[in-house]
BADRENVO-470455 format. One line per 2 residues: number of its first residue (from 1); their letters; for each residue y, z, x of N, C-alpha, C. Coordinates in Angstrom, 2 decimals. Atoms other than C-alpha are relative to their C-alpha. Last residue first. Layout:
! residues N
NUM	a	Y:Z:X:Y:Z:X:Y:Z:X  ...
This chain:
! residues 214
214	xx	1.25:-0.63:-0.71:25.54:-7.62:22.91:0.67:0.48:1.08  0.11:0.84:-0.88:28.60:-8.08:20.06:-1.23:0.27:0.87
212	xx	0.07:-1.46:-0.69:27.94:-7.16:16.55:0.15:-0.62:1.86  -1.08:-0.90:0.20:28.76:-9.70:14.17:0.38:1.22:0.85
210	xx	-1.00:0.64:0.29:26.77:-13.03:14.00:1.24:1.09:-0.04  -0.61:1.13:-1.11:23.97:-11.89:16.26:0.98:-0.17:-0.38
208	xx	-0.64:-0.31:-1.48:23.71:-8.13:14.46:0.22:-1.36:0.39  -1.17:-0.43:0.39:23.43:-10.59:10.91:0.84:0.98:1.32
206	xx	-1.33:1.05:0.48:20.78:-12.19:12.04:1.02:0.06:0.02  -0.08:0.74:-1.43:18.73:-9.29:13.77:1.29:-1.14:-0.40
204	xx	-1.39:-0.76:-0.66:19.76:-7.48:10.44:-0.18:-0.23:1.04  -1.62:0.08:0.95:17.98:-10.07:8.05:1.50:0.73:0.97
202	xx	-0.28:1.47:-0.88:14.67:-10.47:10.69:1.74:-0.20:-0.48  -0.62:0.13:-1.47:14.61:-6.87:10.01:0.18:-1.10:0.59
200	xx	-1.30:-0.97:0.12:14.74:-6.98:5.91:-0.01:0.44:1.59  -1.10:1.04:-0.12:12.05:-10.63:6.60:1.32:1.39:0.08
198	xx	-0.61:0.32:-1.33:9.65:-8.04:7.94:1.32:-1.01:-0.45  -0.38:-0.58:-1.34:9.16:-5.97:5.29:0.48:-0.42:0.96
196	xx	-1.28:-0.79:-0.24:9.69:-8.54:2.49:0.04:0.86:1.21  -0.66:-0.31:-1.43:7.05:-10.37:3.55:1.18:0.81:0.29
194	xx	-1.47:0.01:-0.50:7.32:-11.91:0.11:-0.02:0.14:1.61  -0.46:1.43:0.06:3.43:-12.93:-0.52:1.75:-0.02:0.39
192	xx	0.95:0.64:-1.24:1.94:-9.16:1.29:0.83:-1.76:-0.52  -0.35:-0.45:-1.69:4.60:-7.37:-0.44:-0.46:-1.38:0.76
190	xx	-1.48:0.65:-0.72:4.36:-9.38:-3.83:0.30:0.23:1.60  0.05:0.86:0.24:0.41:-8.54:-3.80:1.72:-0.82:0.05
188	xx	0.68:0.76:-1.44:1.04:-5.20:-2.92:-0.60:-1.29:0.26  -1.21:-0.90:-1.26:3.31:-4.03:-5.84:-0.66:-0.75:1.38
186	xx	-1.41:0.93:-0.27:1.41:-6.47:-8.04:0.47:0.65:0.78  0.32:1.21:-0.44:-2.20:-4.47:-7.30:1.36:-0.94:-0.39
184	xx	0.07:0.19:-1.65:-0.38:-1.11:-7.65:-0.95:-1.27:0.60  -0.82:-0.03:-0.62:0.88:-2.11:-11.25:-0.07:0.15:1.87
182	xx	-0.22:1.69:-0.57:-2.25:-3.12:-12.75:1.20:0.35:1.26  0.11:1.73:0.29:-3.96:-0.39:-11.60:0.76:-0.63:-1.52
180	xx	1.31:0.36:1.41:-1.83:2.80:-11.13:-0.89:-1.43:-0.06  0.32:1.21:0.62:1.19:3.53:-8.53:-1.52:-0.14:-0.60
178	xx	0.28:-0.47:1.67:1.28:7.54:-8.24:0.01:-1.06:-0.58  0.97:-0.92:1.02:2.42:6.56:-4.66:0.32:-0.25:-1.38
176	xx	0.03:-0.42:1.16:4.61:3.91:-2.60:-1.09:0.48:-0.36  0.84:-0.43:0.61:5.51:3.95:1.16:-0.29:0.35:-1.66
174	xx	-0.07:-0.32:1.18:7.63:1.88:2.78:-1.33:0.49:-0.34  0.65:-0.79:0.46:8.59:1.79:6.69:-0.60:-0.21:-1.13
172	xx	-0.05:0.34:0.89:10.67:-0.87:9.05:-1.67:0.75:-0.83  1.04:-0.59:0.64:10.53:-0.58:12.81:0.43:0.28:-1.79
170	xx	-0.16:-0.51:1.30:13.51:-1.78:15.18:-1.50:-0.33:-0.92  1.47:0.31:1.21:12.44:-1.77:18.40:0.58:0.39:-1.31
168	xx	-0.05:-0.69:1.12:16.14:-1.49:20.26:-1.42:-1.01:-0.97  -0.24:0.06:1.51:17.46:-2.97:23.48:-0.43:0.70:-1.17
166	xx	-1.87:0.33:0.31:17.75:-2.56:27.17:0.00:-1.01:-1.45  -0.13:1.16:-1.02:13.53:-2.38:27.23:1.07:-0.51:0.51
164	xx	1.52:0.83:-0.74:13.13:-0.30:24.18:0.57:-1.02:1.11  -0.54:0.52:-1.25:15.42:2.27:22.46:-0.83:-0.25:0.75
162	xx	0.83:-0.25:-1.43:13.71:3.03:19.24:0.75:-0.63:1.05  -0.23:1.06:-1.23:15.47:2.01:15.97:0.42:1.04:1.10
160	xx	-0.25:-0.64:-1.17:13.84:3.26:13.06:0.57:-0.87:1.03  -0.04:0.71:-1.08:14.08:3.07:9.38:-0.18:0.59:1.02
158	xx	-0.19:-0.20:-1.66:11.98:4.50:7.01:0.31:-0.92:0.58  -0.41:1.32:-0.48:11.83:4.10:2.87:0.22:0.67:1.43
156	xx	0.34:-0.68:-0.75:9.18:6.69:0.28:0.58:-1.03:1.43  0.08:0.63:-1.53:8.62:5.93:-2.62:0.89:0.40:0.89
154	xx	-0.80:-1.05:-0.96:7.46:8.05:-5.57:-0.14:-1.05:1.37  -0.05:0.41:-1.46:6.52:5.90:-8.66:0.57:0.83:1.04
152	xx	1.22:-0.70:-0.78:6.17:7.14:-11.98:-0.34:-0.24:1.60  1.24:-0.26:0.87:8.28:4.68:-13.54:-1.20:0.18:0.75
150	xx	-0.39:0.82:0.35:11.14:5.17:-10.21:-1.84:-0.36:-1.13  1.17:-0.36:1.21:11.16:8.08:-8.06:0.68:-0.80:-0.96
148	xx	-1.09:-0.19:1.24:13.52:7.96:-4.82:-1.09:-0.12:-0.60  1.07:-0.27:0.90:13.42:8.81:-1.02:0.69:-0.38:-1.64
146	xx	-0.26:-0.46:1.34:15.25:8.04:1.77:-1.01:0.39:-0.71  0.73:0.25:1.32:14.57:7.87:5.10:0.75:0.92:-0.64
144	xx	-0.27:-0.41:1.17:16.72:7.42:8.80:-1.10:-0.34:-1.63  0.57:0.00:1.62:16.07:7.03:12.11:0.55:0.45:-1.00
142	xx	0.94:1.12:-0.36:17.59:5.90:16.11:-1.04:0.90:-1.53  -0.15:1.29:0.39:21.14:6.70:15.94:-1.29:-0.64:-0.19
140	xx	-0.87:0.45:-0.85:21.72:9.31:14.66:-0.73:-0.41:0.67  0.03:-0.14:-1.39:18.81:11.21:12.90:0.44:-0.74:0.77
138	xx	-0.93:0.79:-0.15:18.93:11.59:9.01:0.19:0.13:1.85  -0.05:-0.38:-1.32:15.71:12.65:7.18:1.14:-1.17:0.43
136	xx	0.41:-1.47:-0.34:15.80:13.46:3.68:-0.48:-0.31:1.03  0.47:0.05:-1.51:18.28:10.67:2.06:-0.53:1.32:0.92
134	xx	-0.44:-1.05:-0.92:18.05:10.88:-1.55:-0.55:-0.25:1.48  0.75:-0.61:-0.83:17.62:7.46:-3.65:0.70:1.60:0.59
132	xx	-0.44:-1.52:-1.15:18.94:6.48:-6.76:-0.94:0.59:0.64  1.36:-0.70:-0.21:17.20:3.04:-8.55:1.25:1.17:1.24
130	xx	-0.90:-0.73:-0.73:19.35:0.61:-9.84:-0.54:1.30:0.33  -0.02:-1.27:0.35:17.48:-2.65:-11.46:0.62:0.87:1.18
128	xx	-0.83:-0.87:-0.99:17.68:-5.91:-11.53:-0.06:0.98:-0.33  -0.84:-0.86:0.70:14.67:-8.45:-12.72:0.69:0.70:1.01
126	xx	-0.87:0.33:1.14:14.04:-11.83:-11.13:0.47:1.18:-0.93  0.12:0.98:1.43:11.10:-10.95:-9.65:0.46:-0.56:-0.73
124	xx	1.52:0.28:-0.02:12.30:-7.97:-8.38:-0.42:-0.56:-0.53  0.67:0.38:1.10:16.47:-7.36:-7.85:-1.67:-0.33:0.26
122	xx	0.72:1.49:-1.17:18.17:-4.81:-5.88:-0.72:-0.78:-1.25  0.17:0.95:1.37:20.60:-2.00:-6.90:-0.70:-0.78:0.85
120	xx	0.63:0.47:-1.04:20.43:1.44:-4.29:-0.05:-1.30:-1.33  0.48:0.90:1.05:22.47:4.04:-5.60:-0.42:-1.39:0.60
118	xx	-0.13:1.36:-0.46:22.25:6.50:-2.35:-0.23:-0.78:-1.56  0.29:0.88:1.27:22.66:9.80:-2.78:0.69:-1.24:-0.14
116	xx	-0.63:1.45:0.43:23.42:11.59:0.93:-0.99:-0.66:-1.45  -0.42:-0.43:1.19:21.31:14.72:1.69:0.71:-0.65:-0.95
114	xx	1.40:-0.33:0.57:21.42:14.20:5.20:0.51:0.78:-1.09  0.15:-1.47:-0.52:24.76:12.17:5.73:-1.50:0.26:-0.50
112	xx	1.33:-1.19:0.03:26.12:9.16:5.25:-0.20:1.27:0.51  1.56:0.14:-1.42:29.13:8.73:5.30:-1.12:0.43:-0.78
110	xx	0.12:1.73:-0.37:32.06:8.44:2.36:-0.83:-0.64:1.33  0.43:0.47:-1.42:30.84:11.87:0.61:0.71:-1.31:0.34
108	xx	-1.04:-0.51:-0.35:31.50:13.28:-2.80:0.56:-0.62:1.39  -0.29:-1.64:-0.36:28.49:11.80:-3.84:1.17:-0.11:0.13
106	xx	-0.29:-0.79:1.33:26.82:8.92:-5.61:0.70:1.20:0.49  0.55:-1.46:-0.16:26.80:6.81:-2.06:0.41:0.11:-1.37
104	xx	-0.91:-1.10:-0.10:26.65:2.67:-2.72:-0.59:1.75:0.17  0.26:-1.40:-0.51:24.51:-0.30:-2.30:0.85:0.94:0.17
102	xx	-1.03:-0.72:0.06:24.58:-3.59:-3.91:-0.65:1.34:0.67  -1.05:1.13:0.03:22.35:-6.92:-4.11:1.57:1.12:0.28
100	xx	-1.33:-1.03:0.29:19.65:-5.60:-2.40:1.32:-0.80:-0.03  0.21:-0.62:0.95:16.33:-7.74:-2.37:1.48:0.36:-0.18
98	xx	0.02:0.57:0.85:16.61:-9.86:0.72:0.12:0.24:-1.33  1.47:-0.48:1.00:18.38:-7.40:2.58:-0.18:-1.33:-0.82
96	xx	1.61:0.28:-1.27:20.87:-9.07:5.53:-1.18:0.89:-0.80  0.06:0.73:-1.23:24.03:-9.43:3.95:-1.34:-0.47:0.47
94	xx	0.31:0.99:0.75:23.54:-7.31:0.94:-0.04:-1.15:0.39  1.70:0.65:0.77:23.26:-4.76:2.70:-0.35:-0.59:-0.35
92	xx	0.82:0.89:-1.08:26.24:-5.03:5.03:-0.99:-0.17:-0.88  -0.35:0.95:0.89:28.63:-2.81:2.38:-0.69:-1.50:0.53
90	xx	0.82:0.28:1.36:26.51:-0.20:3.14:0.51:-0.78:-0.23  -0.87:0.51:0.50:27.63:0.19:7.34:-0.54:-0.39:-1.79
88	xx	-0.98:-0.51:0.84:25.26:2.23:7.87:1.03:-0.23:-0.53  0.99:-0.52:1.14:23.20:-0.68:9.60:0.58:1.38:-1.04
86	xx	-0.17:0.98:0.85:26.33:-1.90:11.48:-1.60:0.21:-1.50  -1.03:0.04:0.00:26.54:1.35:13.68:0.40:-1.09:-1.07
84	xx	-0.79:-0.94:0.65:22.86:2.10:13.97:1.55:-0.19:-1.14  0.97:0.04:0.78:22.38:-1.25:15.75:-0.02:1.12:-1.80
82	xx	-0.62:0.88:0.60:25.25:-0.65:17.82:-0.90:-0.46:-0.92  -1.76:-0.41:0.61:24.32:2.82:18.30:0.06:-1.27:-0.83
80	xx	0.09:-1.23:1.42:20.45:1.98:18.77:1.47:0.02:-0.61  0.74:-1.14:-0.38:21.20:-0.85:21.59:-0.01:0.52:-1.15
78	xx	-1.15:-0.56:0.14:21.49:-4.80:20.87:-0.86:1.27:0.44  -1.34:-0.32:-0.82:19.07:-7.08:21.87:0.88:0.51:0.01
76	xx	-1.25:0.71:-0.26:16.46:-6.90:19.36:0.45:0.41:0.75  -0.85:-0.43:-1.05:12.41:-5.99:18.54:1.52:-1.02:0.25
74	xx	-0.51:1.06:-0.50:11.00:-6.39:15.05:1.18:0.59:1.69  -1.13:-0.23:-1.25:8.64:-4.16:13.49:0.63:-1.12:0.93
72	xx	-0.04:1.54:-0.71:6.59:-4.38:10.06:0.96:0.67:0.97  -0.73:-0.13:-1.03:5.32:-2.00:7.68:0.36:-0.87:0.80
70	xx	-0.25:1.28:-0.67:3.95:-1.41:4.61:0.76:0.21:1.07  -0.90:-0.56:-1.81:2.08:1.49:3.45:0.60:-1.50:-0.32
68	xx	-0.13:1.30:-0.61:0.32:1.81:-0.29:0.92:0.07:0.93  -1.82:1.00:0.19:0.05:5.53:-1.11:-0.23:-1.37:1.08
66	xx	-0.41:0.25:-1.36:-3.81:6.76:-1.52:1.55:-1.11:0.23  -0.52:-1.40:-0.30:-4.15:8.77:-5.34:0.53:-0.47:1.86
64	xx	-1.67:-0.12:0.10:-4.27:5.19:-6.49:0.28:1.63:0.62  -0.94:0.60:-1.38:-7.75:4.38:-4.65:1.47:0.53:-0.62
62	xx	-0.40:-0.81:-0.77:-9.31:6.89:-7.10:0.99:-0.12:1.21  -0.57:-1.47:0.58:-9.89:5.31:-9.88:0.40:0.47:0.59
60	xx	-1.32:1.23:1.07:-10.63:1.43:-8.47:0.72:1.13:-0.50  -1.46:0.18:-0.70:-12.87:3.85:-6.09:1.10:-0.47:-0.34
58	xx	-0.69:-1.35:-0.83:-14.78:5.01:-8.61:1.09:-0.11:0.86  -0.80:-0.12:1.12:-15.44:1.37:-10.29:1.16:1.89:0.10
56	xx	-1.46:1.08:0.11:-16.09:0.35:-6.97:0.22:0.18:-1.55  -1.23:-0.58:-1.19:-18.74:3.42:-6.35:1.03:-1.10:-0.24
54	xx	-0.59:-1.03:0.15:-20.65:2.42:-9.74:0.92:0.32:0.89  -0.71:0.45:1.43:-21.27:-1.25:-8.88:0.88:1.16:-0.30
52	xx	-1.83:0.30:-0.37:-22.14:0.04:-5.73:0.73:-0.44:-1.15  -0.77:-0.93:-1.07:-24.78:2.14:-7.24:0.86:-0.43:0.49
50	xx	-0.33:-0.74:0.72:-26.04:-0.71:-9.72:1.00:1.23:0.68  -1.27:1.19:0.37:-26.54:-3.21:-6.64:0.63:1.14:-1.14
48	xx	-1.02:-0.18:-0.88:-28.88:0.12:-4.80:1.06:-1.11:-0.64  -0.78:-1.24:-0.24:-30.88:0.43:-7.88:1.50:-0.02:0.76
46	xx	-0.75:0.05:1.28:-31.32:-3.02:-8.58:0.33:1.22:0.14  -0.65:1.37:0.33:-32.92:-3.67:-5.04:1.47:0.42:-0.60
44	xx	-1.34:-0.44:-1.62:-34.62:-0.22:-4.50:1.18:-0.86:-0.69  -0.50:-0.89:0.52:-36.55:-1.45:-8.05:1.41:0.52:1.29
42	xx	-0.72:-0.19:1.27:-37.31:-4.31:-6.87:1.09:0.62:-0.58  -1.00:0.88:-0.81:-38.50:-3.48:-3.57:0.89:-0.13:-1.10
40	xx	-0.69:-1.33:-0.22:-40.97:-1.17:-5.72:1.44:-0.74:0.61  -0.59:-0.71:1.03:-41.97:-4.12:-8.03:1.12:1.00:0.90
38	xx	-1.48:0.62:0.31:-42.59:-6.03:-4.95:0.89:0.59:-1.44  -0.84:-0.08:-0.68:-44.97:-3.73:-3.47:1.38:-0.23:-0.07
36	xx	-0.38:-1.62:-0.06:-47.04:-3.09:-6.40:1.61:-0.34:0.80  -1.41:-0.27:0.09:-46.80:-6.94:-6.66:0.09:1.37:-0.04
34	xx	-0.74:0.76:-1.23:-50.01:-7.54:-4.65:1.12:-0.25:-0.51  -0.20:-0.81:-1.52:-51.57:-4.22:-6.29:0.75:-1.00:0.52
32	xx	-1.28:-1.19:0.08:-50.61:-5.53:-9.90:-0.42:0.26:1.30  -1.04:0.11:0.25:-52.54:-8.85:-9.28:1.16:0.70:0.07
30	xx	-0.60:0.16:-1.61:-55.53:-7.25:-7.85:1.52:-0.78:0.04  -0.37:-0.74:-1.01:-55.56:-5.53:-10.93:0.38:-0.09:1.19
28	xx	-1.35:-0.72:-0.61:-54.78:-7.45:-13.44:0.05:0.65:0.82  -0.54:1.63:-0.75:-58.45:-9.20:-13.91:1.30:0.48:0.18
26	xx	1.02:1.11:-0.44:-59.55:-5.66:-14.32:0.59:-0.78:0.88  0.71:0.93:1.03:-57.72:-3.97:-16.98:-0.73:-1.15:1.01
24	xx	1.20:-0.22:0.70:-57.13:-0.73:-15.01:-0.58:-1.21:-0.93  1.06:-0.48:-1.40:-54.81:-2.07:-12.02:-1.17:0.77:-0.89
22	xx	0.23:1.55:-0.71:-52.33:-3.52:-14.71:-1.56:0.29:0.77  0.94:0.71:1.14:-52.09:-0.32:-16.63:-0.95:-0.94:0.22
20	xx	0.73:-0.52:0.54:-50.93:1.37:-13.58:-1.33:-0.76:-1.00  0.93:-0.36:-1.65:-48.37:-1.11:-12.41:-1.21:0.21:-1.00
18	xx	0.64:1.75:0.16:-47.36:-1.30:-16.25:-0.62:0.17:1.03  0.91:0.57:1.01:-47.13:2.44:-16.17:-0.45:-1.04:-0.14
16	xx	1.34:-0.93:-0.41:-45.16:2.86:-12.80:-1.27:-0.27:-1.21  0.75:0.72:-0.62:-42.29:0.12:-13.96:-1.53:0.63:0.43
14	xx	0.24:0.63:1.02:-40.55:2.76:-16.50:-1.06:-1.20:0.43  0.86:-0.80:0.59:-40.86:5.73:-14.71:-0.23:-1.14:-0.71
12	xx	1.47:0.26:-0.45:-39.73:3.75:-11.43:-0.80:0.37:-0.80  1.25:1.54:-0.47:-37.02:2.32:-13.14:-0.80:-0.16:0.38
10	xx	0.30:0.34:1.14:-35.59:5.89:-14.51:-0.87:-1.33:0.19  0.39:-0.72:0.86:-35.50:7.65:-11.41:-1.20:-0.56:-1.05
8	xx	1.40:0.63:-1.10:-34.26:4.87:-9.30:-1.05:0.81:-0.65  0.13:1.39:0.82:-31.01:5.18:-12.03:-1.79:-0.40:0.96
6	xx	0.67:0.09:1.32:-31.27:8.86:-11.61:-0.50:-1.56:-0.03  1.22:-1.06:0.28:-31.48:9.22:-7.82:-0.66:-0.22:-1.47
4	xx	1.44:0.66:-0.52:-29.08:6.45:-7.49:-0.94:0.49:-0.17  0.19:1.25:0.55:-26.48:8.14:-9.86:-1.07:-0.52:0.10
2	xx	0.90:-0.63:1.13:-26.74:11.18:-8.51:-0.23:-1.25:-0.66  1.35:-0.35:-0.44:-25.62:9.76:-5.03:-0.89:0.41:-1.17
């Protein structure tokens, strides 16, 4: 808003004189009165294009403080348990994730559990990397998130499976922060061209048909 004030400021101090001038030499005058109008229009004009100019260079700054979502939901024929029941299974992941080529606990543990450290390997693009999560909500049979922090990144993973209709909405979460431009325009630019969200529940509909009974 200060912006516009100044920049409308400065164009009318600088257009007002010619006007002016115009409307004392005579043969300019009736000239400058029948663009008075259009000078001022003008000026609005270039003001107001300059001002958004400014707010989208603001927002390009500020959009990263808002965490990119994705989400997707796929309904199946099985119930929560059995659903549940082959989705903790970790050695399944690699089954039915497109990304995840491995998945193990770092703990003491051979369940999950809340509080569970999850080494989580998957590849992006062609690179692999191994990224430790913590699991901080754990709710039999129908949710579970992790969490993990990765160059500057804080994300943020939710499953759910909802008991719907004599079967199971399964629902699919991710949330990444403290992503930056360039990096949070590729992060959401692969999303939206992979689909990954939804293809990692179309992966364990698949894999429930070929293994789980109904």
């Amino acid at each position: 808003t200060k912006a516009f004030f100044s920049l409308s400021a400065i164009m009318t101090l600088c257009c007002y004189p010619l006007t002016r001038a115009g409307e004392r030499s005579g043969f300019l005058g009736e000239v400058a009165t029948r663009s008075r109008g259009y000078q001022r229009r003008s000026v609005l004009y270039l003001s107001m294009s300059l001002l958004n100019t400014i707010h989208c260079i603001s927002y390009s700054e500020t959009s990263s403080s808002f965490p990119l979502r994705f989400y997707a939901q796929l309904f199946v024929q099985h119930s929560p348990s059995d659903v549940w029941s082959y989705f903790t299974d970790l050695t399944t992941w690699q089954h039915w994730s497109p990304i995840c080529s491995n998945c193990r606990l770092n703990d003491n543990h051979d369940k999950l559990r809340l509080g569970s450290v999850l080494e989580i390997s998957f590849a992006v693009m062609g690179i692999t990397m191994t990224v430790p999560v913590r699991i901080v909500q754990f709710d039999p049979p129908t949710s579970i998130t992790w969490q993990g922090q990765r160059f500057g990144i804080n994300a943020s993973h939710t499953y759910r499976f909802t008991p719907y209709c004599e079967g199971t909405l399964l629902s699919n979460e991710e949330k990444f922060s403290g992503a930056r431009f360039p990096l949070r325009k590729l992060i959401a630019a692969w999303y939206r061209m992979t689909n990954l969200s939804q293809e990692s529940l179309e992966g364990i509909e698949r894999e429930l048909l070929r293994s789980t009974p109904r």
